[in-house]
C-alpha positions in Angstrom: 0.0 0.0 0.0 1.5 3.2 -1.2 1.3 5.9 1.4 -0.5 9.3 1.0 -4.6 9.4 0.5 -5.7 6.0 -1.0 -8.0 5.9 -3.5 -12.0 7.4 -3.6 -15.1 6.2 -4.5 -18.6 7.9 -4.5 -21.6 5.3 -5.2 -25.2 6.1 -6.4 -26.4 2.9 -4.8 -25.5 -0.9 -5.4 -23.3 -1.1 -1.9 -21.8 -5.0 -1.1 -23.8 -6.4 -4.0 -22.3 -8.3 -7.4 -23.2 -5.4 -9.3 -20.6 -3.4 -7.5 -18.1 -6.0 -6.6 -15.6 -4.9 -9.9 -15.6 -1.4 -7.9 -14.8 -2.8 -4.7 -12.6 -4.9 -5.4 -10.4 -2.5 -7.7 -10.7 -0.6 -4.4 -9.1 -3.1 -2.0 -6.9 -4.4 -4.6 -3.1 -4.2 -3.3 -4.3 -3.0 0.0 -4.4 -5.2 3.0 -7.6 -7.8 2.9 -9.1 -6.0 5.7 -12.7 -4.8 4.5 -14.1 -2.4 7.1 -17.2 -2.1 6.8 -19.9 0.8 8.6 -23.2 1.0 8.6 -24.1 3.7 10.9 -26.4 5.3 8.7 -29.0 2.9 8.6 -28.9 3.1 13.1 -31.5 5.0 13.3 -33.9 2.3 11.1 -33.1 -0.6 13.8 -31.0 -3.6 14.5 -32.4 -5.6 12.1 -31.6 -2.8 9.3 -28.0 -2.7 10.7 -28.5 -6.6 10.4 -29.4 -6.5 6.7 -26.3 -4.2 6.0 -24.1 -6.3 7.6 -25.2 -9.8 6.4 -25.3 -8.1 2.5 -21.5 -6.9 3.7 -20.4 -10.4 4.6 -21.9 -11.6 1.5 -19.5 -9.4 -0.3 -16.2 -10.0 1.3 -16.6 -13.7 0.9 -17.5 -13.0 -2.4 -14.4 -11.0 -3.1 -12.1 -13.1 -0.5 -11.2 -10.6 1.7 -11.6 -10.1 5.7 -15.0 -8.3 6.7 -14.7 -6.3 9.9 -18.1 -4.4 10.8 -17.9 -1.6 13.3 -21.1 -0.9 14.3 -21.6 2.8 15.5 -24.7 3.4 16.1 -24.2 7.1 18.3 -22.0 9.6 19.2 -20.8 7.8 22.2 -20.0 4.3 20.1 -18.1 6.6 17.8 -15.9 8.1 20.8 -14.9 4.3 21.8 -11.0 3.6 21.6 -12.4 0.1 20.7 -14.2 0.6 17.5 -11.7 3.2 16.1 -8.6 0.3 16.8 -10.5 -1.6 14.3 -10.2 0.2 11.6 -6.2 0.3 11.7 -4.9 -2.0 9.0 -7.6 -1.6 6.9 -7.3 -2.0 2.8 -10.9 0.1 2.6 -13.6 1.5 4.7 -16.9 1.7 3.4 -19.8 4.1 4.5 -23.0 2.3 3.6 -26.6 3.8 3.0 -29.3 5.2 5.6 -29.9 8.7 6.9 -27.0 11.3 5.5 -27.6 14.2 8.3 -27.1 11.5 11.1 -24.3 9.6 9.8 -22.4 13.2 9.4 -23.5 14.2 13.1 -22.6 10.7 14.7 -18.6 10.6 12.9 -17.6 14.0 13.1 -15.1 14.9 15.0 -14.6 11.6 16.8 -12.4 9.1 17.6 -13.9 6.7 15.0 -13.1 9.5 12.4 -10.1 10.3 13.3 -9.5 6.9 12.5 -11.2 6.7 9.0 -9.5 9.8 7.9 -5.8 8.5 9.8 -6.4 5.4 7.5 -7.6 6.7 4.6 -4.4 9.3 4.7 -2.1 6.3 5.2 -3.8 4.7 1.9 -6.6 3.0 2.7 -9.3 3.3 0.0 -12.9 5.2 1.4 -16.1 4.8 -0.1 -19.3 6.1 0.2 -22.8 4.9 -0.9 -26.0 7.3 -0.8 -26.1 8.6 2.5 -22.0 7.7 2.9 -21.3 9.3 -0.6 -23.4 12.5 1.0 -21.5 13.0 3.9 -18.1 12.9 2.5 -18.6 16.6 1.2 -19.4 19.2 3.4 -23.3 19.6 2.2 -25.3 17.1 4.0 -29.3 17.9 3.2 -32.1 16.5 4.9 -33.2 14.8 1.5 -36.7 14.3 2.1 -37.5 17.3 4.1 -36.5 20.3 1.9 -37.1 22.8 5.2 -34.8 21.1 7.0 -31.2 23.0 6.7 -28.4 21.4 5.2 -25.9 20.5 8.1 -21.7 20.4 7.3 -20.1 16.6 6.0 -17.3 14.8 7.1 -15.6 17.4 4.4 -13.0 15.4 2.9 -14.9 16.5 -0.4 -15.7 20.0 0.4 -15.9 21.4 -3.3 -18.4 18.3 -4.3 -21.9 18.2 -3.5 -23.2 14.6 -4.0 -26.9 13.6 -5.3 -27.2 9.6 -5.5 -29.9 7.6 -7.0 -30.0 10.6 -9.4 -32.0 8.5 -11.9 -34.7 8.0 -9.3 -34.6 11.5 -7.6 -37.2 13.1 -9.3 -39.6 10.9 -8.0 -38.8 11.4 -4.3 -37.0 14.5 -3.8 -38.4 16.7 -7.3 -36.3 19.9 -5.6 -33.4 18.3 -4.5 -30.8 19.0 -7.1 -32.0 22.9 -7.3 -31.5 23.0 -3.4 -27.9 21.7 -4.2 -26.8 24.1 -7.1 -28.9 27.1 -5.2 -26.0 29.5 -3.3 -23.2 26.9 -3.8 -19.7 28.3 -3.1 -17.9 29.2 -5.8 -15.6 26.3 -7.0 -18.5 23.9 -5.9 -19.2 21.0 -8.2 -22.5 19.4 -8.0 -22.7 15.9 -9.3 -25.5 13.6 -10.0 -24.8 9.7 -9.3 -26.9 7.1 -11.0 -27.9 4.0 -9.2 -25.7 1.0 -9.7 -23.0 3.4 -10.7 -20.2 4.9 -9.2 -17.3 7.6 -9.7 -13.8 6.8 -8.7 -10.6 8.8 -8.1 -7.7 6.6 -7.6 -5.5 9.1 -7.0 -7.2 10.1 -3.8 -6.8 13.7 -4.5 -10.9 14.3 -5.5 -10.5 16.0 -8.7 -10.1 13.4 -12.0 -13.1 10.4 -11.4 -13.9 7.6 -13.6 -17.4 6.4 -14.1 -17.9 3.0 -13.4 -21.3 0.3 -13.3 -24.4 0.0 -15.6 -25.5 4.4 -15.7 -24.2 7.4 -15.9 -22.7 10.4 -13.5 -23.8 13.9 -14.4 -22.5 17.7 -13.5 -25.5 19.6 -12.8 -25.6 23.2 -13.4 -28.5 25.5 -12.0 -30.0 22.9 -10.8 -30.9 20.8 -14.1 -28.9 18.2 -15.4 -26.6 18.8 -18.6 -26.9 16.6 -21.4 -29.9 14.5 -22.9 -31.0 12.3 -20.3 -31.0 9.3 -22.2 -29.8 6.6 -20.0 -27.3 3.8 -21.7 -26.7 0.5 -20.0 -22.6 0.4 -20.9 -22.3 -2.8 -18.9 -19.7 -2.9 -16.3 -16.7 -1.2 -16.0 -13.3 -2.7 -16.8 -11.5 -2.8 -13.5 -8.2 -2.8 -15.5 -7.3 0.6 -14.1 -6.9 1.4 -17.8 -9.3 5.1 -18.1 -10.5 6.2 -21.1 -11.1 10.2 -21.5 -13.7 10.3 -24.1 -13.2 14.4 -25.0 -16.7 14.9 -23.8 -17.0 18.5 -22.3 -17.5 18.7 -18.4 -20.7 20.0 -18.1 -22.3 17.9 -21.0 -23.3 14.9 -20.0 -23.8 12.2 -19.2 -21.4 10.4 -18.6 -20.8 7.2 -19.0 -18.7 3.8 -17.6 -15.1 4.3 -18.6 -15.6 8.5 -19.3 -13.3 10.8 -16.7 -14.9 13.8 -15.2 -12.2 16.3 -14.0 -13.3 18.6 -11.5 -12.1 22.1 -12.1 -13.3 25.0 -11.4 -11.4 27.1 -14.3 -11.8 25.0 -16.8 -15.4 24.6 -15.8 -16.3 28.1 -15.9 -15.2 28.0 -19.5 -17.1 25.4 -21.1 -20.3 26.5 -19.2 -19.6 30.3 -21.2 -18.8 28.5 -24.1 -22.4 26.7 -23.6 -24.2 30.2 -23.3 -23.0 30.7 -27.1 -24.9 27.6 -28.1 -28.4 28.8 -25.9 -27.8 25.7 -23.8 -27.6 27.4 -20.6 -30.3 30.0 -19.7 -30.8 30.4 -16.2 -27.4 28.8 -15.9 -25.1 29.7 -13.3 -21.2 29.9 -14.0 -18.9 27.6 -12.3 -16.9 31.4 -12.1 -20.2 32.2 -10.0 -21.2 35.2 -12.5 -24.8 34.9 -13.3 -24.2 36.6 -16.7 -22.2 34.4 -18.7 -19.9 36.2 -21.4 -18.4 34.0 -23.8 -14.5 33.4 -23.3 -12.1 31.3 -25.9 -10.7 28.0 -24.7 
């Protein structure tokens, strides 16, 4: 395991199941077998909803023949334990599973239990995050369902990213949600749109060049709408050779498919949203540059 961050991953949905495994396993590949594994999120549903994570967890390490450690945290006084944090040394890749964003944020930050993720994930463990976990990575934690709520500060390991998962089924259930998360975003932030059964990876660790992976698409949201055509394609899964493939496709376009790199940068984003204003594709756009009145720029 090289030291320095270890890789990232930010997951729509699909969390310990086959359609994920590639992604998972790319994650922990080189890294010590250790699979650690939390499902805090889901604490608030019940044990037997921390049971279901757990057993679907166990189902995944055997499958991938690695060592599953759980450490179940289910308040602010489980994530203070020495105990549970020493479990988490050695690991090859921590994963934040699915539940309630706002009170898996509340419950890990600034504890011992984080301190541990983040000491681990520094020293090159990978860290992924699925729905609620991909959420409270950033610093921009909603309450999804209840757009009165305020938004509450992440984990912030991904403070320039805010994160909408299930973005194919979010219309449904939260209609607003992706204007709340463009509306008064700091300029510099990136809001990005996560399909189910897909994810985005950065290898690197350093948050800023991601590779699409699994059977949708990612998109880079701007004014609260989706860029691109909104036709789904089912690419298949993701080669888990390592081997990217930049397709050219302009950030800001989308979608964006398995295999396609979305580099996240603020500069080069402000220009190709400018650039879009000179093809009408961007009224009541906001620029990544935060001007409201886009002015076309060259490249």
């Amino acid at each position: 395991m090289q030291p320095g961050p270890g890789p990232l991953a930010l997951v729509g949905s699909g969390e310990y199941l086959a359609v994920m495994a590639g992604v998972e396993g790319a994650l922990i590949e080189g890294r010590p077998r250790r699979y650690v594994q939390i499902p805090t999120a889901a604490a608030p549903e019940g044990p037997d909803r921390l049971q279901y994570w757990l057993d679907l967890g166990a189902a995944q390490a055997e499958r991938l023949g690695v060592q599953q450690v759980p450490v179940v945290v289910r308040d602010r006084d489980e994530a203070g334990s020495e105990d549970l944090a020493a479990l988490i040394d050695g690991a090859g890749l921590v994963y934040l599973s699915g539940g309630n964003p706002q009170f898996l944020a509340r419950t890990l930050r600034g504890t011992r239990v984080w301190a541990a993720i983040e000491a681990a994930w520094r020293s090159g463990a990978a860290l992924a995050g699925c729905s609620a976990g991909a959420i409270a990575l950033t610093d921009w934690v909603p309450a999804v369902r209840s757009p009165a709520r305020a938004p509450e500060p992440g984990l912030g390991v991904l403070p320039w990213l805010r994160v909408l998962p299930h973005f194919d089924r979010m219309r449904a259930w939260a209609p607003d949600l992706a204007a709340r998360a463009a509306a008064g975003a700091p300029p510099g932030t990136t809001v990005i749109g996560i399909d189910e059964d897909t994810a985005i990876v950065d290898l690197t660790g350093g948050g800023r060049s991601w590779q699409v992976h699994g059977r949708q698409q990612a998109w880079i949201l701007a004014g609260g709408q989706a860029q691109g055509t909104g036709q789904a394609q089912d690419t298949g899964q993701a080669q888990d050779t390592g081997q990217a493939q930049d397709t050219g496709q302009a950030q800001g376009a989308g979608p964006y498919p398995a295999g396609t790199i979305i580099k996240i940068d603020l500069y080069k984003l402000s220009l190709i949203f400018c650039q879009a204003c000179t093809r009408s594709m961007c009224s009541a756009t906001r620029c990544a540059g935060g001007s409201s009145n886009c002015s076309p720029r060259a490249s």
